[in-house]
Chimera marker file (.cmm) of the C-alpha trace (Angstrom):
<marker_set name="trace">
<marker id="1" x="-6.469" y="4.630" z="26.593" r="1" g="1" b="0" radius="0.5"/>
<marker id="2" x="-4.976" y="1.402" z="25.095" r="1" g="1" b="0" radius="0.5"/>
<marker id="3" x="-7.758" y="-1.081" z="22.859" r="1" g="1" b="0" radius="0.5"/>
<marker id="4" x="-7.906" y="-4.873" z="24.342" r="1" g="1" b="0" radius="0.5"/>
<marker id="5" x="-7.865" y="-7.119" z="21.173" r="1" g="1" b="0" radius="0.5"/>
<marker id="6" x="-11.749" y="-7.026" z="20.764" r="1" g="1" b="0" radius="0.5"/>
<marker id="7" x="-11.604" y="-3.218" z="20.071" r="1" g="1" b="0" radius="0.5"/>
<marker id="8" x="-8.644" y="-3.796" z="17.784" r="1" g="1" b="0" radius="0.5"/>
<marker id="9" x="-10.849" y="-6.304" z="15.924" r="1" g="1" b="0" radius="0.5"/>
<marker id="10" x="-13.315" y="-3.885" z="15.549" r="1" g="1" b="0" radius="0.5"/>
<marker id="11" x="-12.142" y="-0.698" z="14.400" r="1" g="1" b="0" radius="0.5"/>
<marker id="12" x="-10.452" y="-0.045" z="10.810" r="1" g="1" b="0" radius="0.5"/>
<marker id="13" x="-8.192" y="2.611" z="11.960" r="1" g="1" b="0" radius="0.5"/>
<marker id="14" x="-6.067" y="3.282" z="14.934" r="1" g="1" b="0" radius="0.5"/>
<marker id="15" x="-3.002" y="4.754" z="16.316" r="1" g="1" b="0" radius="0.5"/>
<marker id="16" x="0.374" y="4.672" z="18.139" r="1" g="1" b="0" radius="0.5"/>
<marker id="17" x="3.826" y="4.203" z="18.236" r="1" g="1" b="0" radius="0.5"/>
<marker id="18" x="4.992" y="1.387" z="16.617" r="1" g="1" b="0" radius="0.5"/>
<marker id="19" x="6.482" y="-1.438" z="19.229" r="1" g="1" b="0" radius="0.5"/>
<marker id="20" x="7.545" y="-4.143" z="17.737" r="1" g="1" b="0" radius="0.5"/>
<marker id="21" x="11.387" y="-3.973" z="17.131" r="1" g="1" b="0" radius="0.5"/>
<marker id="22" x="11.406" y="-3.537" z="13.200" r="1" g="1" b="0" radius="0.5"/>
<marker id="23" x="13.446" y="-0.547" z="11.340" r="1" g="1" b="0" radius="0.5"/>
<marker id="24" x="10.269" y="1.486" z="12.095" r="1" g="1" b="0" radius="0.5"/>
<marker id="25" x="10.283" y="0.955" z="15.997" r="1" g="1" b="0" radius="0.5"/>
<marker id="26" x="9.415" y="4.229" z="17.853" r="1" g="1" b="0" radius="0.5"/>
<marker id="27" x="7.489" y="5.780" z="14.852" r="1" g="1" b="0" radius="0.5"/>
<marker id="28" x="3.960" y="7.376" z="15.065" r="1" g="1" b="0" radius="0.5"/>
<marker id="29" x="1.896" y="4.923" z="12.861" r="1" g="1" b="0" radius="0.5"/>
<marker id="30" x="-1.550" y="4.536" z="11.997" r="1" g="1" b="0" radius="0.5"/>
<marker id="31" x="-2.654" y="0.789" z="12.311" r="1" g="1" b="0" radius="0.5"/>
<marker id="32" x="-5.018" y="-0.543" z="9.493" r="1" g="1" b="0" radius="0.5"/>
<marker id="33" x="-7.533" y="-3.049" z="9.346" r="1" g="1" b="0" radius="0.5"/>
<marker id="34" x="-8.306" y="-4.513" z="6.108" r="1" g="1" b="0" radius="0.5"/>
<marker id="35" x="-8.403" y="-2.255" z="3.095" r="1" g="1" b="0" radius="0.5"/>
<marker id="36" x="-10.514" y="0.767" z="3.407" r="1" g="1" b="0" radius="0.5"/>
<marker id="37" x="-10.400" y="3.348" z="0.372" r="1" g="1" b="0" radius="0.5"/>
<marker id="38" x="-7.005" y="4.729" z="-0.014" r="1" g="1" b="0" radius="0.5"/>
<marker id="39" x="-7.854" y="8.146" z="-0.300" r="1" g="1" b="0" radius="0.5"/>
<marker id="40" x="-9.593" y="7.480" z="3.663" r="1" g="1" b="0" radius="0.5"/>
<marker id="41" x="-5.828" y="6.265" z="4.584" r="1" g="1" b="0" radius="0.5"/>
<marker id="42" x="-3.739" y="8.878" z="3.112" r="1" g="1" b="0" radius="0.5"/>
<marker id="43" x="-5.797" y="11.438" z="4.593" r="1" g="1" b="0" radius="0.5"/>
<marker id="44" x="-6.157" y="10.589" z="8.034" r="1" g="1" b="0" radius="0.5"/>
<marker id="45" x="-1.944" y="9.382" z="7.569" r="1" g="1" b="0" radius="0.5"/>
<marker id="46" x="-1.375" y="13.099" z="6.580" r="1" g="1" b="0" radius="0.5"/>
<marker id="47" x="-3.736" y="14.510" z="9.543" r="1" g="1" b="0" radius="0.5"/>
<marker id="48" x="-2.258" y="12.364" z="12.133" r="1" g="1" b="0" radius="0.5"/>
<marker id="49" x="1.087" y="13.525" z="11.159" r="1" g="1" b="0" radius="0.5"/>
<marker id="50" x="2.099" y="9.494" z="10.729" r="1" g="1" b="0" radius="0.5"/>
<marker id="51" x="5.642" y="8.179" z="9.756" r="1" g="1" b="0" radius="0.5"/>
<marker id="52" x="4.326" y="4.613" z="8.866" r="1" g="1" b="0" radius="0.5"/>
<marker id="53" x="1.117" y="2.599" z="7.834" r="1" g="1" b="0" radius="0.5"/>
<marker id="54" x="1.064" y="-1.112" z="9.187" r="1" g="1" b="0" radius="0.5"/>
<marker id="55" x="-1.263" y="-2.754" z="7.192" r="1" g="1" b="0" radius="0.5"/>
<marker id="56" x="-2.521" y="-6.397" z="8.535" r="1" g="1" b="0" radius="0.5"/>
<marker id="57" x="-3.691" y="-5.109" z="11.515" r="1" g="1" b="0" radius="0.5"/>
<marker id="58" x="-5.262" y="-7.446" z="14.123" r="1" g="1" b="0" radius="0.5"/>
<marker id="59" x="-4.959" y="-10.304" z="11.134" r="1" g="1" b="0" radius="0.5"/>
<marker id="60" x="-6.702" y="-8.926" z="8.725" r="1" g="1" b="0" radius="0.5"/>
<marker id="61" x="-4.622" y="-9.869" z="5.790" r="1" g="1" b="0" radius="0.5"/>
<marker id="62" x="-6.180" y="-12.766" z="3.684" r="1" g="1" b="0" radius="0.5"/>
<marker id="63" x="-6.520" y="-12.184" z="0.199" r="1" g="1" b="0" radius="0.5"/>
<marker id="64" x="-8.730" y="-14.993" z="-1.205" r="1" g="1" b="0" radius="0.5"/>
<marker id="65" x="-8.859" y="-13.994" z="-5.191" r="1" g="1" b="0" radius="0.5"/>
<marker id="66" x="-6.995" y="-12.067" z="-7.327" r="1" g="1" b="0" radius="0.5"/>
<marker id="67" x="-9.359" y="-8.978" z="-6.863" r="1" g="1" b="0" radius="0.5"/>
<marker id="68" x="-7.932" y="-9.225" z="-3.155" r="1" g="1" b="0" radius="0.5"/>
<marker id="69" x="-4.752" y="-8.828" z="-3.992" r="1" g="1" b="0" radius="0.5"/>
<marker id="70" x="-5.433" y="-6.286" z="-6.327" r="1" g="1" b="0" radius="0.5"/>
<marker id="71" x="-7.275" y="-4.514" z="-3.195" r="1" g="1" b="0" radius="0.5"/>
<marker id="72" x="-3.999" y="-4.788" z="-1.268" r="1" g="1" b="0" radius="0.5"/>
<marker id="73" x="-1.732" y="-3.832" z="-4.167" r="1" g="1" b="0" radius="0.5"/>
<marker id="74" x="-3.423" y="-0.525" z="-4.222" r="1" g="1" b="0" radius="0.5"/>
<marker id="75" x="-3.508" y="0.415" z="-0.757" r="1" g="1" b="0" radius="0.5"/>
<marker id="76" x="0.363" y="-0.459" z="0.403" r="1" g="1" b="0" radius="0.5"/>
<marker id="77" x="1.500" y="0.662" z="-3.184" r="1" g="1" b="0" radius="0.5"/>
<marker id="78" x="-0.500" y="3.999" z="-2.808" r="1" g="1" b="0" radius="0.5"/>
<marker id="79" x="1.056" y="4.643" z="0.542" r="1" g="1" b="0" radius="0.5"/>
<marker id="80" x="4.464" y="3.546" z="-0.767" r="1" g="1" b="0" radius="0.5"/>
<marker id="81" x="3.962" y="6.140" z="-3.667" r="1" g="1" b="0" radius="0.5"/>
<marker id="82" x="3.335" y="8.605" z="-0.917" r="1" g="1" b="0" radius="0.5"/>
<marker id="83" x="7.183" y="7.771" z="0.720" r="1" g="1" b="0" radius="0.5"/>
<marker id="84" x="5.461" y="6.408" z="3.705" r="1" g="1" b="0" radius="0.5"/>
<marker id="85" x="6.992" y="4.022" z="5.380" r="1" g="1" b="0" radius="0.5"/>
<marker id="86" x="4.838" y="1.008" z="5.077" r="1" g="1" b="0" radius="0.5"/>
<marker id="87" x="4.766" y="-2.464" z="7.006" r="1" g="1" b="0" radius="0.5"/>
<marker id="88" x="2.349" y="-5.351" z="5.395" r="1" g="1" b="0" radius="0.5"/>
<marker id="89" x="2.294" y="-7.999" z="8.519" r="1" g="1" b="0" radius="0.5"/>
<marker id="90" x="1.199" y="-11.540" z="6.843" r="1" g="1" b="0" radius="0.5"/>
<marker id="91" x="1.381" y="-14.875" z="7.445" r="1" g="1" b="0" radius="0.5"/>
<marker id="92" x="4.325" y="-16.780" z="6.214" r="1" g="1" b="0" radius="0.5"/>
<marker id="93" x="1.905" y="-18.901" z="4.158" r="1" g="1" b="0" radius="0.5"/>
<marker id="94" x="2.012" y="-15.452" z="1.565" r="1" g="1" b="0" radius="0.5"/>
<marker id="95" x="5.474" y="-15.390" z="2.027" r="1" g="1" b="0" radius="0.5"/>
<marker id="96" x="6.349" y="-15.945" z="-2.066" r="1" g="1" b="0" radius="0.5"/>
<marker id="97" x="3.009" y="-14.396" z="-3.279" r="1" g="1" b="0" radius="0.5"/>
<marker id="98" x="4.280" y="-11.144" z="-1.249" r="1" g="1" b="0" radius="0.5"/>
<marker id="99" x="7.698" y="-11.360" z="-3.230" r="1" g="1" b="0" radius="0.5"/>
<marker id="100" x="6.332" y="-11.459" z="-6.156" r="1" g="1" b="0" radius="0.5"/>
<marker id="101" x="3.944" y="-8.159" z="-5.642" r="1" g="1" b="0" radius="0.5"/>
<marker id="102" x="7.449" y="-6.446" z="-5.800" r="1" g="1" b="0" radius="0.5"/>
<marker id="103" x="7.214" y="-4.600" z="-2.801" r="1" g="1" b="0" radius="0.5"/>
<marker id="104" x="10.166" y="-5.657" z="-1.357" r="1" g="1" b="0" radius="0.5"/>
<marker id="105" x="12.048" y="-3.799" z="-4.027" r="1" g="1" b="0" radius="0.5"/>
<marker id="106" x="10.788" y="-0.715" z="-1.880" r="1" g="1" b="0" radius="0.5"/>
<marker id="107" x="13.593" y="0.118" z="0.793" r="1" g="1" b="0" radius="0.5"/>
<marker id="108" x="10.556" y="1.922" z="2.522" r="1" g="1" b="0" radius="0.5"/>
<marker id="109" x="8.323" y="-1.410" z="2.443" r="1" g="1" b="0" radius="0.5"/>
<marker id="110" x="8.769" y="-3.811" z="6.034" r="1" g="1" b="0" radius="0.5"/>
<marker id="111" x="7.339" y="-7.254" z="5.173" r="1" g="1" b="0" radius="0.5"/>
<marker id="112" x="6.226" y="-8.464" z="8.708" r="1" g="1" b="0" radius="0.5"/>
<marker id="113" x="6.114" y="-12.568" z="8.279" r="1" g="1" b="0" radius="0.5"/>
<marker id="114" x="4.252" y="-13.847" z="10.476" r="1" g="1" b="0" radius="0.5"/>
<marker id="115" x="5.143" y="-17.111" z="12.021" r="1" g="1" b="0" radius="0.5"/>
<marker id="116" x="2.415" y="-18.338" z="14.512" r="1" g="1" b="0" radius="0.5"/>
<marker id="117" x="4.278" y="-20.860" z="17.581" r="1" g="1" b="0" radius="0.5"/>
<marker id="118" x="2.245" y="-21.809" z="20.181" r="1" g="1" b="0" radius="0.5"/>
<marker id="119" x="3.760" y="-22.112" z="23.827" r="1" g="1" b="0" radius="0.5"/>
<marker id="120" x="7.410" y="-20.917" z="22.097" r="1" g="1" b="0" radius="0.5"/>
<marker id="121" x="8.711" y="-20.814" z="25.441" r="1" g="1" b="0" radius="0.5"/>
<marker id="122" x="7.839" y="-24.082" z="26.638" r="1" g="1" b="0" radius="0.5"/>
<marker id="123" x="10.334" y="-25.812" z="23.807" r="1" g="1" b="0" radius="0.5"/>
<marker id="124" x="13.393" y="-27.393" z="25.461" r="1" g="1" b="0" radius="0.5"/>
<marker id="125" x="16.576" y="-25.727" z="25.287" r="1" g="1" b="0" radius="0.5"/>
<marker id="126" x="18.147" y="-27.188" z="22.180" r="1" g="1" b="0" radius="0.5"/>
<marker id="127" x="15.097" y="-25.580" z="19.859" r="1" g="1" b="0" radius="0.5"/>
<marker id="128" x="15.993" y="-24.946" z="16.615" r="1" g="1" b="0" radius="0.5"/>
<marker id="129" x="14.013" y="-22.532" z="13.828" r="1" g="1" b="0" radius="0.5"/>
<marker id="130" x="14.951" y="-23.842" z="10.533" r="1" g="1" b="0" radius="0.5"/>
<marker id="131" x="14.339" y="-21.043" z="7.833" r="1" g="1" b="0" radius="0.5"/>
<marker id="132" x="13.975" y="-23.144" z="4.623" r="1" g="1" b="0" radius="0.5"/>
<marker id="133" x="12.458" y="-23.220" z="0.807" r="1" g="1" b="0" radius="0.5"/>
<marker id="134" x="10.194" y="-24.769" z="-1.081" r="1" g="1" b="0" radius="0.5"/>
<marker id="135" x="12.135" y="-27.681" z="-1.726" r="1" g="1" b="0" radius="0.5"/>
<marker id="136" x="16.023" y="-28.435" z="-2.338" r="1" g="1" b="0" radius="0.5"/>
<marker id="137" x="17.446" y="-25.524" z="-3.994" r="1" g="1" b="0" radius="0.5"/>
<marker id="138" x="14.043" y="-24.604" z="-5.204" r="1" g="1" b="0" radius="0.5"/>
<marker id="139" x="14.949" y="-20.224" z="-4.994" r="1" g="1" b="0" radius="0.5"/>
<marker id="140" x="17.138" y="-20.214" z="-1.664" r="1" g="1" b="0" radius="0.5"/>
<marker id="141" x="20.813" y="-20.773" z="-1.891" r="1" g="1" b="0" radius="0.5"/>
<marker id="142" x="20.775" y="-23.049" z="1.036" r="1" g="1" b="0" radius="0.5"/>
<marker id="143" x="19.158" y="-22.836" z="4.718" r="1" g="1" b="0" radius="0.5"/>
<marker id="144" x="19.599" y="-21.024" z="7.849" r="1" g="1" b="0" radius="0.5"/>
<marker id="145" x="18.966" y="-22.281" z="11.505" r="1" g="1" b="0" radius="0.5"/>
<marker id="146" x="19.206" y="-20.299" z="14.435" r="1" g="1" b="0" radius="0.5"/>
<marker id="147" x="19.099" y="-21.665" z="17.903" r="1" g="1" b="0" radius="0.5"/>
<marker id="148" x="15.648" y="-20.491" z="19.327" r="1" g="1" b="0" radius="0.5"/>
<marker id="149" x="16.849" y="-19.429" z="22.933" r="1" g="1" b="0" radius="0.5"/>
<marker id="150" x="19.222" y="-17.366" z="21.032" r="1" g="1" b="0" radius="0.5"/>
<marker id="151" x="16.478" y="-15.322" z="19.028" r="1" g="1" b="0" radius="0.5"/>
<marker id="152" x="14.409" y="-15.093" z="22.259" r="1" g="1" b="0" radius="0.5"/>
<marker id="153" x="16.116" y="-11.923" z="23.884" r="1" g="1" b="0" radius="0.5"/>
<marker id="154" x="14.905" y="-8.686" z="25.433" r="1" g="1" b="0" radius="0.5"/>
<marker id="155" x="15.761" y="-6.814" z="22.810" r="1" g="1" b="0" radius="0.5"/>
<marker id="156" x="13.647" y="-8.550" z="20.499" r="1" g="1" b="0" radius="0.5"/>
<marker id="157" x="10.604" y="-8.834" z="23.027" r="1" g="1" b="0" radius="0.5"/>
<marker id="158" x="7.535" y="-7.332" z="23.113" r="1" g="1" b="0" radius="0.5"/>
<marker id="159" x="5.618" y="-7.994" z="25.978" r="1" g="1" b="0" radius="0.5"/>
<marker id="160" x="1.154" y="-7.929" z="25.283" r="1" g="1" b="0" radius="0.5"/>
<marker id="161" x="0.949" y="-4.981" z="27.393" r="1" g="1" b="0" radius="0.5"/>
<marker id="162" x="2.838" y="-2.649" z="25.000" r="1" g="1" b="0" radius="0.5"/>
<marker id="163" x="0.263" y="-3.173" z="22.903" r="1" g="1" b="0" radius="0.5"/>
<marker id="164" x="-2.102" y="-0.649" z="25.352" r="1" g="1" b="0" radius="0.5"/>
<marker id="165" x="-1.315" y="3.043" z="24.173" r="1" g="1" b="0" radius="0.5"/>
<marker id="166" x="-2.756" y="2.739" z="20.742" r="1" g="1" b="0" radius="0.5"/>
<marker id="167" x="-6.145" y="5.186" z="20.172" r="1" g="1" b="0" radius="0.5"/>
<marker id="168" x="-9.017" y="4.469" z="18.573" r="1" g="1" b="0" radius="0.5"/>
<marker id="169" x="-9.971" y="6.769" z="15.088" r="1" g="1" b="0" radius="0.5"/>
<marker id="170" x="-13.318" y="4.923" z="13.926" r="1" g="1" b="0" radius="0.5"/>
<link id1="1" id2="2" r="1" g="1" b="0" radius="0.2"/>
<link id1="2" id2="3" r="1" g="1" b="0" radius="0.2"/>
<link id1="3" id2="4" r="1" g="1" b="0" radius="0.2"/>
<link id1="4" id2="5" r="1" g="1" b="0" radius="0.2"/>
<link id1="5" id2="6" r="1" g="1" b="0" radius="0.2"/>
<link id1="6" id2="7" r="1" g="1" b="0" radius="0.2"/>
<link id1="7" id2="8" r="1" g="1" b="0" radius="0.2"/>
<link id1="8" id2="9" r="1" g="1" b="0" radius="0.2"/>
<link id1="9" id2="10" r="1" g="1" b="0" radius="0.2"/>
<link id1="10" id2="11" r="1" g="1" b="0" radius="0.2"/>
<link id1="11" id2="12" r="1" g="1" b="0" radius="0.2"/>
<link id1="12" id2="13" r="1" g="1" b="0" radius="0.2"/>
<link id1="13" id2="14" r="1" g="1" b="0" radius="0.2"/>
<link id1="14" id2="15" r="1" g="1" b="0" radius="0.2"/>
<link id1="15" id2="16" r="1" g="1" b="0" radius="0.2"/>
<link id1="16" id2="17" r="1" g="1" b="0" radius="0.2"/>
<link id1="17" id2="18" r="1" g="1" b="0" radius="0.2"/>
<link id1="18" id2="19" r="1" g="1" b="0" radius="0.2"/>
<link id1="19" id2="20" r="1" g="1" b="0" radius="0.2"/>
<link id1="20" id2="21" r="1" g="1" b="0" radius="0.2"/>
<link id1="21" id2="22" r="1" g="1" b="0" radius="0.2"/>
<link id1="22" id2="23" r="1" g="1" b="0" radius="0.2"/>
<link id1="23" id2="24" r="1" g="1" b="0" radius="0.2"/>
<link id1="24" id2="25" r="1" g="1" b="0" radius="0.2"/>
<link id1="25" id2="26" r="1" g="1" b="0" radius="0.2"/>
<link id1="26" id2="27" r="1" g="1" b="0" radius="0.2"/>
<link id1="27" id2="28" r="1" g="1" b="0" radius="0.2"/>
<link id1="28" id2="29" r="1" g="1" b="0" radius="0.2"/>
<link id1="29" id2="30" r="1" g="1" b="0" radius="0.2"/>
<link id1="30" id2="31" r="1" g="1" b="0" radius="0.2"/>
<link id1="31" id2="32" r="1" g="1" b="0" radius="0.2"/>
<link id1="32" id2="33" r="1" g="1" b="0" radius="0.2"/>
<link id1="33" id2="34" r="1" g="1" b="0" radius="0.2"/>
<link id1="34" id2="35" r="1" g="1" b="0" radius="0.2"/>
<link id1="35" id2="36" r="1" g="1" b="0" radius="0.2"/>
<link id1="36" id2="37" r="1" g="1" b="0" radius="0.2"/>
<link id1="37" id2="38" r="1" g="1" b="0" radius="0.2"/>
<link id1="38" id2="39" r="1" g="1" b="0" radius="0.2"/>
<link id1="39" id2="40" r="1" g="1" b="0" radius="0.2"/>
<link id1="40" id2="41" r="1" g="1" b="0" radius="0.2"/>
<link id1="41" id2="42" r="1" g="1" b="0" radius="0.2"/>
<link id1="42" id2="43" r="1" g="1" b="0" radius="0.2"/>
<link id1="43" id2="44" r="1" g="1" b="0" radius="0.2"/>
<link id1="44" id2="45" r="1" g="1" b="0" radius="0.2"/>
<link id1="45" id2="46" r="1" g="1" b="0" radius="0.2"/>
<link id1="46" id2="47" r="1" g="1" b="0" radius="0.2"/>
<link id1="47" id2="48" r="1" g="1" b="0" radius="0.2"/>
<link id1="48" id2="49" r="1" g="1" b="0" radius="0.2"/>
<link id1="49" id2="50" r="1" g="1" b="0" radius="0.2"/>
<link id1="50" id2="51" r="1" g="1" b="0" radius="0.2"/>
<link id1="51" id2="52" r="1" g="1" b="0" radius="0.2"/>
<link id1="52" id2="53" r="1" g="1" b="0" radius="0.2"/>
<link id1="53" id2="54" r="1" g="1" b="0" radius="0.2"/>
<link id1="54" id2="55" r="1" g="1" b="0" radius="0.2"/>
<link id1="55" id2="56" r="1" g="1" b="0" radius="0.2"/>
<link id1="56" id2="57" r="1" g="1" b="0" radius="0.2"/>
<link id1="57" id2="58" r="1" g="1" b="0" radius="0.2"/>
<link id1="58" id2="59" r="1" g="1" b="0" radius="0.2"/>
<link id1="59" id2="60" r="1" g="1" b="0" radius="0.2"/>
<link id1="60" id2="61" r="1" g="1" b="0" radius="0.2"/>
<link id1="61" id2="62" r="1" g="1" b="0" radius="0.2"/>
<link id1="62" id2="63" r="1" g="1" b="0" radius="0.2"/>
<link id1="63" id2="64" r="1" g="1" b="0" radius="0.2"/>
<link id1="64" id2="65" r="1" g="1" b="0" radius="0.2"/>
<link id1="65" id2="66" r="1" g="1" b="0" radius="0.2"/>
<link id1="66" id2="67" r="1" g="1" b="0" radius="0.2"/>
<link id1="67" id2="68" r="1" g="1" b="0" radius="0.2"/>
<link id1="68" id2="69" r="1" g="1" b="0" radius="0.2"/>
<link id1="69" id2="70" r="1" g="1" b="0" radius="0.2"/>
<link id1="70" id2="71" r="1" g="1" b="0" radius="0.2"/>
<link id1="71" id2="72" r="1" g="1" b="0" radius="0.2"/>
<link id1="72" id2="73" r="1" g="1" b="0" radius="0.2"/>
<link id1="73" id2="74" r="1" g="1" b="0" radius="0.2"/>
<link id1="74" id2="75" r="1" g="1" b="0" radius="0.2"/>
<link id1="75" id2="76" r="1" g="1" b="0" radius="0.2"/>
<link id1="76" id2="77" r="1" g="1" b="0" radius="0.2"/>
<link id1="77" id2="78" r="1" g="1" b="0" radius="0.2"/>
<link id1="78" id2="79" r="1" g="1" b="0" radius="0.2"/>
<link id1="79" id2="80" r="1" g="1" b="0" radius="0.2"/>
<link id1="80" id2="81" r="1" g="1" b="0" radius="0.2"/>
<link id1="81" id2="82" r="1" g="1" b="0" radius="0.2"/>
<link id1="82" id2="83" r="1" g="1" b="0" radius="0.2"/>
<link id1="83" id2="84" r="1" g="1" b="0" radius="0.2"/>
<link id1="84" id2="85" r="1" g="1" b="0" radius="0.2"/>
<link id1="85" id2="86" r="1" g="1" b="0" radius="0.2"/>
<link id1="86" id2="87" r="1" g="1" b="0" radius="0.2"/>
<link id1="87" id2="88" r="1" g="1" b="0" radius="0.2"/>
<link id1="88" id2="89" r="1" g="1" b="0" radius="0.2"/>
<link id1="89" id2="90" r="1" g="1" b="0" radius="0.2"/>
<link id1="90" id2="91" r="1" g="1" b="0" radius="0.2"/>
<link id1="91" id2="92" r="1" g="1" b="0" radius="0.2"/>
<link id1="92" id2="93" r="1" g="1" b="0" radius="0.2"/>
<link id1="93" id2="94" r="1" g="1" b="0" radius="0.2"/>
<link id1="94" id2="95" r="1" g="1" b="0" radius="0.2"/>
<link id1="95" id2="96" r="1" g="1" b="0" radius="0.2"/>
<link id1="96" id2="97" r="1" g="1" b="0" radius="0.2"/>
<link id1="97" id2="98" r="1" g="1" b="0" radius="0.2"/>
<link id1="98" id2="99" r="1" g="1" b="0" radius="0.2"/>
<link id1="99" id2="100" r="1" g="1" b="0" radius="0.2"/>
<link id1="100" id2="101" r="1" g="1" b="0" radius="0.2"/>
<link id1="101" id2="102" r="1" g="1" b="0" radius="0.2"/>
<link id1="102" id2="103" r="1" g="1" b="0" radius="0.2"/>
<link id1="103" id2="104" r="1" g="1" b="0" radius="0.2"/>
<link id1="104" id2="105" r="1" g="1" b="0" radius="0.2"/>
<link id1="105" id2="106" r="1" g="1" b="0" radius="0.2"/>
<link id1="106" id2="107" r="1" g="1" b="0" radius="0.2"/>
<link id1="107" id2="108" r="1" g="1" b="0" radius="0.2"/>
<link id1="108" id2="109" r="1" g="1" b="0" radius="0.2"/>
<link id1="109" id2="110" r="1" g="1" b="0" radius="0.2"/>
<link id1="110" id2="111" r="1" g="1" b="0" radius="0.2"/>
<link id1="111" id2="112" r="1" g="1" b="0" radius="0.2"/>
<link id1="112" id2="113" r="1" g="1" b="0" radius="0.2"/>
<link id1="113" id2="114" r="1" g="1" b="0" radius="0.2"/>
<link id1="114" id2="115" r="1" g="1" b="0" radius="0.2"/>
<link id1="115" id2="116" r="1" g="1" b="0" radius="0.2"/>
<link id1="116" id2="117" r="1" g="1" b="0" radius="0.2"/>
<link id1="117" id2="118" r="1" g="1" b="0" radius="0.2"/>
<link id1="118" id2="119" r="1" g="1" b="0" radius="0.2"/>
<link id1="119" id2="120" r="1" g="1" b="0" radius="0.2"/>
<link id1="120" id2="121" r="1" g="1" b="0" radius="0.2"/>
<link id1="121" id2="122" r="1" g="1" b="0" radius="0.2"/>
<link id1="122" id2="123" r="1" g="1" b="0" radius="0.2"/>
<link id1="123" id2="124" r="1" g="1" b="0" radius="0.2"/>
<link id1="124" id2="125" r="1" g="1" b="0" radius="0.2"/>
<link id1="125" id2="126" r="1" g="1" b="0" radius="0.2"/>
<link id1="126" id2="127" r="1" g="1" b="0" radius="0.2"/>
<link id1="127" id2="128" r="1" g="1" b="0" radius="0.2"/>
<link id1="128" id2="129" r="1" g="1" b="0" radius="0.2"/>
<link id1="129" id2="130" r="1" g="1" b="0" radius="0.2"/>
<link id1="130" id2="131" r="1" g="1" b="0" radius="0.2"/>
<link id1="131" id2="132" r="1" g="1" b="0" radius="0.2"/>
<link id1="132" id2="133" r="1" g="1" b="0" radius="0.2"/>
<link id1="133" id2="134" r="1" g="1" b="0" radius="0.2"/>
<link id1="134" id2="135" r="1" g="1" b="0" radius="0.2"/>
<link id1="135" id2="136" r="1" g="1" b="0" radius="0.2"/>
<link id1="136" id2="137" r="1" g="1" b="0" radius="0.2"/>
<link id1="137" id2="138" r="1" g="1" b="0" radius="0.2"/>
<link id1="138" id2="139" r="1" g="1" b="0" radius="0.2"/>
<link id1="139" id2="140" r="1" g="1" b="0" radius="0.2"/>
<link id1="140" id2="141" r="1" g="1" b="0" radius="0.2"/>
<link id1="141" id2="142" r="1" g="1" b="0" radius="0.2"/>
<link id1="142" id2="143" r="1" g="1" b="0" radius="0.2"/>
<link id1="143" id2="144" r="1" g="1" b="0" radius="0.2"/>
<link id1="144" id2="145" r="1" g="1" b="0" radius="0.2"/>
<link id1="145" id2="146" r="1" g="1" b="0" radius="0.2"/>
<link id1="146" id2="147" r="1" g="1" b="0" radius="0.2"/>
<link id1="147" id2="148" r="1" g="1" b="0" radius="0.2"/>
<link id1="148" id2="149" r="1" g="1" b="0" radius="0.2"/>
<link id1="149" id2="150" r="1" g="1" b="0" radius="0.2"/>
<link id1="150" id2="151" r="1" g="1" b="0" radius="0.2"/>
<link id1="151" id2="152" r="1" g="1" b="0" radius="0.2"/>
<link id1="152" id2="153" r="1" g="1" b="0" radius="0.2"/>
<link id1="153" id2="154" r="1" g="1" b="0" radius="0.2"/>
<link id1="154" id2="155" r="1" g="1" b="0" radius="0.2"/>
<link id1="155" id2="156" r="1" g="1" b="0" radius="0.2"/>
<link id1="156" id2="157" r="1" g="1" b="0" radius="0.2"/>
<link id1="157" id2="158" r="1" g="1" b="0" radius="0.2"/>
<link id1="158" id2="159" r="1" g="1" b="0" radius="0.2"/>
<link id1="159" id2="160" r="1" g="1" b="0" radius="0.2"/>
<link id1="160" id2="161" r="1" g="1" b="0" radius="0.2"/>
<link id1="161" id2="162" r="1" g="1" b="0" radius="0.2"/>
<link id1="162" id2="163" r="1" g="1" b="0" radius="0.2"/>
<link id1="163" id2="164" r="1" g="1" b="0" radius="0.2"/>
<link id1="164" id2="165" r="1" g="1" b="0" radius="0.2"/>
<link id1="165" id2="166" r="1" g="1" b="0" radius="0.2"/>
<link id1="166" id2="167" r="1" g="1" b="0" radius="0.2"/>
<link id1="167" id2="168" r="1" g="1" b="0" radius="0.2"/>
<link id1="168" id2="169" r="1" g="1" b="0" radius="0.2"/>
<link id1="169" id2="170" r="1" g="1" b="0" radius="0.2"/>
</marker_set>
């Protein structure tokens, strides 16, 4: 039985096979909402028999305060610790907050930015997606485009109703 995005928002824990066409696509994965205990993760990770913890679940990461982040540090580097593999899906406005947590220098660790477009597929053909810096040569050695028609292929898709298989553990 698959949760509709009210039941995602309301449970902490779930799981399923991962969808989304990352590195970890295909892998038995328990979803998390938020930042319960660690110990609560790692234990129902090890009974589930899960490959990877995706943390961010249904939105849920927004650190506010350093004592957030410190929240956040523990869980994904607990689970790191434990060679899981983990996936932190955030918004690109964390994007150089998340580098500087150093989980990236995990080759376990799948930062998930994401970028929220609105009606994607209604832009005209000659779309382009600009990935940029701060500024001018601010920590980037230049830019990248990519033409968006190009980037919007069936192998990158995931259509809403993949989402479906994904059980409930709260």
């Amino acid at each position: 039985m698959g949760l509709n995005t009210e039941e995602r928002q309301q449970t902490v824990f779930f799981t399923g096979y991962e969808v989304e066409h990352t590195i970890a696509y295909g892998k038995f994965t328990l979803f998390v909402v938020g930042t319960p205990p660690l110990e609560e993760i790692l234990t129902l990770a090890d009974k589930h028999g899960v490959e990877q913890i995706y943390f961010g679940t249904s939105q849920s990461f927004n650190p506010e305060n350093s004592d957030d982040w410190q929240e956040w540090d523990n869980r994904i580097s607990g689970c790191l610790k434990e060679n899981y593999w983990v996936t932190l899906d955030f918004d690109v406005k964390y994007a150089e907050e998340i580098h500087e947590d150093g989980w990236c220098e995990n080759n376990r660790f799948i930062p998930m930015i994401s970028v929220k477009m609105p009606y994607i597929s209604l832009y005209n053909y000659n779309t382009t997606l600009k990935l940029d810096d701060r500024t001018w040569g601010a920590t980037n050695t230049g830019v990248w485009t990519h033409h968006l028609p190009s980037l919007m292929n069936k192998e990158t898709y995931t259509h809403w109703d993949q989402y479906t298989q994904d059980s409930d553990l709260g």
